[in-house]
C-alpha positions as CSV (number, residue, x, y, z in Angstrom):
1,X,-15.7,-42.0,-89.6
2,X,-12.2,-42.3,-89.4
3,X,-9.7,-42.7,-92.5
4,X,-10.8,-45.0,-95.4
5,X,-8.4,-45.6,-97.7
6,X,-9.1,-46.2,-101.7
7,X,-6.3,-46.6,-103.7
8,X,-2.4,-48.1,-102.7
9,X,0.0,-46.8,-105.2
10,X,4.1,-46.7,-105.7
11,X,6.2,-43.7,-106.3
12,X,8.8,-44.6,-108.4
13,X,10.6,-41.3,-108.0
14,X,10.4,-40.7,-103.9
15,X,10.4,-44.2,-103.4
16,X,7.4,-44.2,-101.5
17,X,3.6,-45.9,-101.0
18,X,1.2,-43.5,-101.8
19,X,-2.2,-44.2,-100.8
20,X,-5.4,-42.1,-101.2
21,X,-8.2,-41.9,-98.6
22,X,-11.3,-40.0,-97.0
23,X,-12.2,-38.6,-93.4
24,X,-14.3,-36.3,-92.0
25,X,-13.6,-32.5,-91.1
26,X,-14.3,-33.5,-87.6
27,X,-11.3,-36.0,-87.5
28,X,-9.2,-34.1,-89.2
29,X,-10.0,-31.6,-86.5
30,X,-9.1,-34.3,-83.8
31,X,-6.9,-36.2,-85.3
32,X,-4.6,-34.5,-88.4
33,X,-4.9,-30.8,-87.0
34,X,-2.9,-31.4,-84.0
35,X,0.0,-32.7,-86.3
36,X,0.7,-29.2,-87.7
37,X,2.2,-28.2,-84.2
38,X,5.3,-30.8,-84.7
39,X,6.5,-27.9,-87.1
40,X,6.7,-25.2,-84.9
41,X,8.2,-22.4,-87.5
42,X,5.1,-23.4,-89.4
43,X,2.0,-22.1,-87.1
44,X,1.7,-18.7,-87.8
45,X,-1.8,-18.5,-90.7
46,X,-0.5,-16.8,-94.2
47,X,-3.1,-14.8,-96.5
48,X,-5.9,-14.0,-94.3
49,X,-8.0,-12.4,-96.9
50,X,-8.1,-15.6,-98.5
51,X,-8.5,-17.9,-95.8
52,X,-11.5,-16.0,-94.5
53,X,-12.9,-16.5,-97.8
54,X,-12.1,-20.4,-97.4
55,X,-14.1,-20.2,-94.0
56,X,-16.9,-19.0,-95.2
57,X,-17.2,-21.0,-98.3
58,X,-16.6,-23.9,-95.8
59,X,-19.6,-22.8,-93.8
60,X,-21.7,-23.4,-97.2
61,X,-20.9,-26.8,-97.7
62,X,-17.7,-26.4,-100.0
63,X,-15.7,-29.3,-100.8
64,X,-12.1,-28.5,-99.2
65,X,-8.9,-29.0,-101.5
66,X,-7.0,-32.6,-100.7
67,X,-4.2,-32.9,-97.9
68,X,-1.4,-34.4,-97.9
69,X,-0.2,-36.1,-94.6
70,X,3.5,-38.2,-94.6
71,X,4.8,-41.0,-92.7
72,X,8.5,-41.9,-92.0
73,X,8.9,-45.7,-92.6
74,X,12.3,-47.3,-92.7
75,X,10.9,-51.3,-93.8
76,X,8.9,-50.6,-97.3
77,X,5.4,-51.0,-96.4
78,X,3.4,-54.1,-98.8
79,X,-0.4,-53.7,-98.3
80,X,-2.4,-57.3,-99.3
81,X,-5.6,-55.2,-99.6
82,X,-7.2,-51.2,-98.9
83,X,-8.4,-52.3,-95.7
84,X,-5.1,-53.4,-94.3
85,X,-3.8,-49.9,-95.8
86,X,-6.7,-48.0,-94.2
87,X,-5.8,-50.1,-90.3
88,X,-2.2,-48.9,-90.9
89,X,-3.0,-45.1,-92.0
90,X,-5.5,-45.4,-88.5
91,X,-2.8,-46.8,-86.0
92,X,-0.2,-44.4,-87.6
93,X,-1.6,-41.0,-88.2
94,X,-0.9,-39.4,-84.8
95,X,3.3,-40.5,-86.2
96,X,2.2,-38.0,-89.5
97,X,3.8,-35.1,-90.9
98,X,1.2,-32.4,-92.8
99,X,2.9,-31.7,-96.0
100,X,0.7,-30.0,-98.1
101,X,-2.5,-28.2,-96.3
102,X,-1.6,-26.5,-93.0
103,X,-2.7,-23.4,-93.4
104,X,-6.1,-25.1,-95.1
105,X,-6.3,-27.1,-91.5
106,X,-5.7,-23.9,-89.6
107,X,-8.8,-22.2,-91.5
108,X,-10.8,-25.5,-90.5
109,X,-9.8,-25.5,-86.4
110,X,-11.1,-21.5,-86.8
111,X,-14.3,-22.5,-87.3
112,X,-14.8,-26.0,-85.7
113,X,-17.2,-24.3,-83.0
114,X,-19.7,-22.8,-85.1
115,X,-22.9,-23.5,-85.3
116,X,-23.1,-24.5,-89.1
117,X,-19.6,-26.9,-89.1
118,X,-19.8,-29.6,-91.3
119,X,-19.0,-32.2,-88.9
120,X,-19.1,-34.9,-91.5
121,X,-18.2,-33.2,-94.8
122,X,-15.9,-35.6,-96.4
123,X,-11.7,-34.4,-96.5
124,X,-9.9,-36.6,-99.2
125,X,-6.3,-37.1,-98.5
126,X,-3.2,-38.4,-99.3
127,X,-1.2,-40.5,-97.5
128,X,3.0,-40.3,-98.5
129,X,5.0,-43.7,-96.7
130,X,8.6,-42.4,-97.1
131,X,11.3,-44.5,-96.5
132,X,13.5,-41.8,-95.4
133,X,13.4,-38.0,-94.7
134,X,15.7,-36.6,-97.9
135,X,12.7,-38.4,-100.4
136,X,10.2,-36.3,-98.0
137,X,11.9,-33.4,-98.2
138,X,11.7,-33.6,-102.1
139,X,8.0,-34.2,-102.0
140,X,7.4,-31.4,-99.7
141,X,9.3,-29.0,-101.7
142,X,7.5,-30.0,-104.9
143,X,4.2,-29.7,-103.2
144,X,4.9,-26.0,-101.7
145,X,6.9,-24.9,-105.0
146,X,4.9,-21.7,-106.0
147,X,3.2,-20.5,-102.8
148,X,4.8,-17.8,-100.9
149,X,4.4,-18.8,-97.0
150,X,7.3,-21.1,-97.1
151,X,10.8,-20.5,-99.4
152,X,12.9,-24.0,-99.7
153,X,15.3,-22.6,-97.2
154,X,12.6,-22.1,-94.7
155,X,11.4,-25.5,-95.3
156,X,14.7,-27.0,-95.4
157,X,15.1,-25.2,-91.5
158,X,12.1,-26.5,-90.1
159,X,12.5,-30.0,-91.4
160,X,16.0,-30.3,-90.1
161,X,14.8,-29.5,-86.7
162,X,12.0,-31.5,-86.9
163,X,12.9,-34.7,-88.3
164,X,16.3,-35.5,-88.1
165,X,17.6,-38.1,-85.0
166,X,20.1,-35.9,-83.4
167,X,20.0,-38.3,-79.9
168,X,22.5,-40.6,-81.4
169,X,25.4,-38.3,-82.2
170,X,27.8,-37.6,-79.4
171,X,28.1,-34.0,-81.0
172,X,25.6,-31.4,-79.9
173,X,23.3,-29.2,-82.1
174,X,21.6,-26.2,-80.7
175,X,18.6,-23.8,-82.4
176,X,19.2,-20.2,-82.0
177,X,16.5,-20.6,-79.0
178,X,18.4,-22.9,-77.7
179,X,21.4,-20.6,-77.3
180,X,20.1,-17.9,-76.1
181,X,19.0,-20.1,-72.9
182,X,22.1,-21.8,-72.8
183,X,24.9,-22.0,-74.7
184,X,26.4,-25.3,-75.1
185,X,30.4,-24.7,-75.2
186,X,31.5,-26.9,-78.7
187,X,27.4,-27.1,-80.2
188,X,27.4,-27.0,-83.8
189,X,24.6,-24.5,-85.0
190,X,21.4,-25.8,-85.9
191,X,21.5,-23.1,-88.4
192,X,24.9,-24.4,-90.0
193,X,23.9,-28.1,-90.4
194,X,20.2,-26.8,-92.3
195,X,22.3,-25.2,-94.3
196,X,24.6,-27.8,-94.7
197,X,21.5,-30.0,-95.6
198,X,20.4,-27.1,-98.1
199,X,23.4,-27.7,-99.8
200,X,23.3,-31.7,-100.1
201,X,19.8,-31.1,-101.4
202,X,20.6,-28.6,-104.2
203,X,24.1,-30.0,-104.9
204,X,25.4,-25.9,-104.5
205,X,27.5,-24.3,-102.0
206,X,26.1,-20.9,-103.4
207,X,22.1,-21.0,-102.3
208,X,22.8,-17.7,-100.3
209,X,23.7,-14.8,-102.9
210,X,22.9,-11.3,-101.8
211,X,23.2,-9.8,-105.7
212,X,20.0,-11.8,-106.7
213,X,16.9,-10.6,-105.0
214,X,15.3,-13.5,-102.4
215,X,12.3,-14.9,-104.6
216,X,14.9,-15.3,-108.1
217,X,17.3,-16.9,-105.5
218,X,14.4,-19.5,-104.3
219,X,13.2,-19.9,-107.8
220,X,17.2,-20.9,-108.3
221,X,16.9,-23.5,-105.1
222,X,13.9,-25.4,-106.5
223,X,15.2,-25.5,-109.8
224,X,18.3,-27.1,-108.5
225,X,16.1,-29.6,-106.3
226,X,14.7,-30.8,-109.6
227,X,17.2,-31.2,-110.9
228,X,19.9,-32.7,-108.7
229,X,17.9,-36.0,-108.4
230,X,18.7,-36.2,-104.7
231,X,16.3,-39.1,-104.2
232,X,18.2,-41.4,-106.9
233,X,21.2,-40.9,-104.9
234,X,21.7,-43.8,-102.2
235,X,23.4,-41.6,-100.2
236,X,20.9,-40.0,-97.1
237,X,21.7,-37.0,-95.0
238,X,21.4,-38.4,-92.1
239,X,24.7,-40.2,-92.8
240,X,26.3,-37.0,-93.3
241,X,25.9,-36.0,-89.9
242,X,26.8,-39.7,-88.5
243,X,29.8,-39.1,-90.6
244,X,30.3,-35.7,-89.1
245,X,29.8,-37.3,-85.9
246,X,32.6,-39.6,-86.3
247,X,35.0,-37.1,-87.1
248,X,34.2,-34.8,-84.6
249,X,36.0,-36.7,-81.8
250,X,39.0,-34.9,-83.3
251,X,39.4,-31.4,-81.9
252,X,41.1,-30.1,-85.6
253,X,38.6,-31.5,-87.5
254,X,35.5,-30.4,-85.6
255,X,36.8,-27.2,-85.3
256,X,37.2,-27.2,-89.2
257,X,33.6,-28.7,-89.6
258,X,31.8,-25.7,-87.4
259,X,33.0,-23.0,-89.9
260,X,30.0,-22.5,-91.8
261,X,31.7,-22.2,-94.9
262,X,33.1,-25.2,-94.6
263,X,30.5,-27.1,-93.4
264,X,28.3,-26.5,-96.3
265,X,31.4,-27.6,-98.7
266,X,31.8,-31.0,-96.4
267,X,27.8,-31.5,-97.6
268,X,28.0,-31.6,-101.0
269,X,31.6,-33.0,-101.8
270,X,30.6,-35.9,-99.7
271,X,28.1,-37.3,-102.1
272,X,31.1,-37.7,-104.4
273,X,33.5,-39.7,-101.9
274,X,31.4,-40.6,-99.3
275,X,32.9,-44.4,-99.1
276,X,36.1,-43.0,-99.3
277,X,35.9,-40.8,-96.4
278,X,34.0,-43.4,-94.6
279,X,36.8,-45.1,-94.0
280,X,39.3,-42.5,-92.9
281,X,39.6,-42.0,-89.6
282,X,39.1,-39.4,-87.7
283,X,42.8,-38.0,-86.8
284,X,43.6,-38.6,-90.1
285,X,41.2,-36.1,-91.5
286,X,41.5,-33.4,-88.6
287,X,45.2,-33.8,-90.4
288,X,43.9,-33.8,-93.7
289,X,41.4,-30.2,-92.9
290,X,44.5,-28.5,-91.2
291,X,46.6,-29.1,-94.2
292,X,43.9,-27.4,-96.2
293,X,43.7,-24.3,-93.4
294,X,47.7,-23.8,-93.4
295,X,47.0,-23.8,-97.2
296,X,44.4,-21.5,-98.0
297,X,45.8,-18.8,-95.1
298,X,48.2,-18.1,-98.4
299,X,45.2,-16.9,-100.2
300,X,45.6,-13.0,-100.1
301,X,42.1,-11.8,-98.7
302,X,42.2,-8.7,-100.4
303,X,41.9,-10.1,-103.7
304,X,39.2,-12.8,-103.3
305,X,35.9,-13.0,-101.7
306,X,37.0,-15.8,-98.8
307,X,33.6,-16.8,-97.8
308,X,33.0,-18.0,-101.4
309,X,36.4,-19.8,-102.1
310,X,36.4,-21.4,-98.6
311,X,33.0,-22.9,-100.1
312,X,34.3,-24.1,-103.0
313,X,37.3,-25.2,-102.1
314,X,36.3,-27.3,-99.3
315,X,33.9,-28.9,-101.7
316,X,37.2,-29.8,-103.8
317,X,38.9,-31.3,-100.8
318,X,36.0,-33.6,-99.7
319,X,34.9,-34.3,-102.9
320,X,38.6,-34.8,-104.2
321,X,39.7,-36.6,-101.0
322,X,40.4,-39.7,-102.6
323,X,43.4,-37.9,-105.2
324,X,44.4,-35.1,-102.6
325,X,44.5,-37.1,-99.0
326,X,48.0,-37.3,-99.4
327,X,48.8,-33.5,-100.3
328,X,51.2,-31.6,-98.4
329,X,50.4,-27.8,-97.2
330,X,52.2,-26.5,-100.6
331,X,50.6,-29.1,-103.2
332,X,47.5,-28.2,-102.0
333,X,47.8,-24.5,-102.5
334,X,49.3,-25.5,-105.9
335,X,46.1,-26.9,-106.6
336,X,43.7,-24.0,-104.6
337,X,46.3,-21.8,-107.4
338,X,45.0,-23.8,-110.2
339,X,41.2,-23.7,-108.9
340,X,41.1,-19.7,-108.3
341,X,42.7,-19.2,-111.5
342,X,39.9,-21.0,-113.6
């Protein structure tokens, strides 16, 4: 058996096709199992106390909880009939992500050899056909909200690695591994643009607090996911760092855009003036960021936490960018005056 497909739904909130289906333990095995490897962060097996109780109850003939595999499609896919669905989700499953059920595939791979494997037990699945990777994102993070082996920002890290089309950006990225092969004088960080990403997501420069314990400050992340709406905004991510791209040819401005700090205020006062700042060039706003550094050196360190005003106050001058492009060094601290005062 391979995948049989039943029902072709819509998604009105992601977007997407959703379609549900059936294989076999002995395909997913074959054919779904190896897919959990394109997340590399992801292969280490959480809870093994209750995973071994999954095996064996596997061994007995249980029925295994749904998966959920995803597929990136830019076109919106129209399926005339089930069958046609079920030809597509054949042909494209080696493309899939897993998004819900790794650790449930892991426990099946652990006991594939043994002698009372249920080679043809039936698997049902879900099939997600996104149109782009912020609407998968969402789904993923809805699916995983509540178990502990993944927070948002870990999910947000891996996905940013894994899915987004860095090839066609003249800037480079580099992981941590990466950098401690070779550094790569000028990379950006692939740590800084996930949580760059982060921020776009959750529409907050502030998803890293040390004064709220990790789980509350997750539980904060996800909330703001739900509520931010992400996927009813046209804007996608992966214009952000096209965006970023094109500025970068400016040595002011990608030196501005590499600080963390602001980097993760670029990500979320873009959604606001995106069009605006589409259209600037890039000299123009590695003039526009050095205005705003000369400016906020004035700010007396002492007195301020800088890490968190830098945040939000390079969310203010991209999201603002239309009003304050033409500010000089003095009008803008005016206005960073009028900011740290409220």
């Amino acid at each position: 058996m391979t995948i049989k497909i039943f029902t072709k739904e819509y998604d009105s909130v992601i977007k997407s096709v959703v379609l549900t289906g059936e294989t076999t333990y002995r395909f997913a095995i074959d054919n779904i199992f190896p897919l959990i490897n394109r997340f590399s962060a992801q292969r280490k097996v959480q809870n093994p106390a209750f995973y071994d109780r999954l095996r064996n109850d596997i061994l007995k003939g249980c029925l295994m909880p749904p998966i959920t595999l995803a597929l990136i499609e830019p076109q919106e896919k129209n399926f005339r009939s089930v069958d046609d669905a079920s030809e597509y989700a054949n042909q494209s499953v080696s493309r899939g992500y897993v998004l819900d059920g790794m650790q449930r595939l892991n426990t099946l791979n652990s006991i594939k050899d043994h002698e009372d494997f249920p080679d043809e037990k039936s698997l049902y699945l879900s099939v997600v056909i996104s149109g782009n990777k912020d609407m998968l994102l969402y789904r993923m993070i809805t699916l995983n909200n509540g178990q502990r082996p993944m927070t948002p920002r870990h999910q947000i890290e891996v996905l940013t690695e894994e899915l987004f089309d860095f090839s066609g950006l003249e800037i480079d990225i580099q992981s941590e591994k990466d950098r401690g092969e070779k550094i790569k004088r000028g990379a950006f960080n692939l740590s800084d643009i996930s949580k760059g990403y982060l921020a776009f997501f959750t529409n907050s420069v502030h998803n890293e607090n040390n004064k709220i314990i990790s789980e509350k400050m997750d539980e904060i992340i996800v909330g703001n996911i739900m509520s931010t709406a992400v996927v009813e905004n046209g804007l996608e991510f992966q214009q952000v760092l096209e965006l970023i791209d094109k500025f970068a040819v400016n040595e002011q401005a990608k030196t501005w855009l590499k600080t963390q700090n602001n980097l993760i205020g670029f990500c979320v006062g873009v959604k606001t003036s995106y069009e605006f700042l589409n259209d600037l060039g890039a000299d123009e706003f590695g003039e526009y960021v050095e205005r705003f550094d000369a400016a906020f050196k004035s700010i007396d360190a002492a007195k301020v936490n800088l890490g968190k005003y830098r945040r939000d106050l390079s969310r203010k001058l991209i999201e603002k960018a239309p009003e304050l492009i033409g500010f000089e060094e003095l009008e803008l601290l005016t206005y960073f005056s009028d900011e740290i005062a409220a």
